[in-house]
C-alpha positions, 0 to 999 in steps of 0.5 A: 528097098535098096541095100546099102553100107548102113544096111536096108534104105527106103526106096522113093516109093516106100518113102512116098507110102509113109505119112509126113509125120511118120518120115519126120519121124525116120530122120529124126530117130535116125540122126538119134541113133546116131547120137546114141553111137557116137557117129553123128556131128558135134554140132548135132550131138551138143543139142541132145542131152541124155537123161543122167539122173539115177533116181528116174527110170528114164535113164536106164531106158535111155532117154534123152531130156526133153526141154520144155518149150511154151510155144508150138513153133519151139516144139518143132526144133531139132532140140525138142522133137529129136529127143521126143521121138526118140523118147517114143520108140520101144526099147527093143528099137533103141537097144538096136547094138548097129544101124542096119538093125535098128533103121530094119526095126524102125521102118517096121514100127512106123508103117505098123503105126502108120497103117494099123488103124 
């Protein structure tokens, strides 16, 4: 692993490790989390819509809508599968209060998922 401004990046060949669904799964939590803090393009931020509903239990985990889609190929837009695998992690990972912290927890989370079997 390298270190950087944002804190502790994959290497190449850490990276190579994790299985692709597992790295998609990086980017999209990572551009996520920086929906949640404000620091991501608006363009990007304008497709995820948190859940605002007081009556569900989503909102105060902080989950974001999920838009219903009737084919698989929708499935895989930034709309849908962003909020899906950010809907996935744990609270302890999205509570993460900075980025280091939290791409630090994920890393951990996806290899503990990828090769615990």
């Amino acid at each position: 692993m390298q270190r950087c401004e944002i804190g502790w990046m994959l290497t190449p060949a850490l990276y190579c490790m994790l299985p692709t669904e597992a790295r998609v799964s990086y980017k999209l939590c990572c551009l996520m989390c920086r929906v949640v803090h404000g620091a991501a393009l608006s363009y990007i931020t304008e497709l995820c819509e948190p859940c605002l509903d007081t009556r569900l239990p989503s909102t105060s985990r902080g989950d974001f809508i999920v838009p219903r889609s009737n084919r698989h190929l929708a499935d895989r837009s930034f709309s849908v599968a962003a909020p899906s695998a950010w809907n996935q992690l744990p609270a302890h990972i999205r509570n993460c209060s900075t980025l280091a912290t939290f791409l630090t927890k994920l890393k951990a989370h996806l290899f503990t998922v990828s090769f615990s079997h």
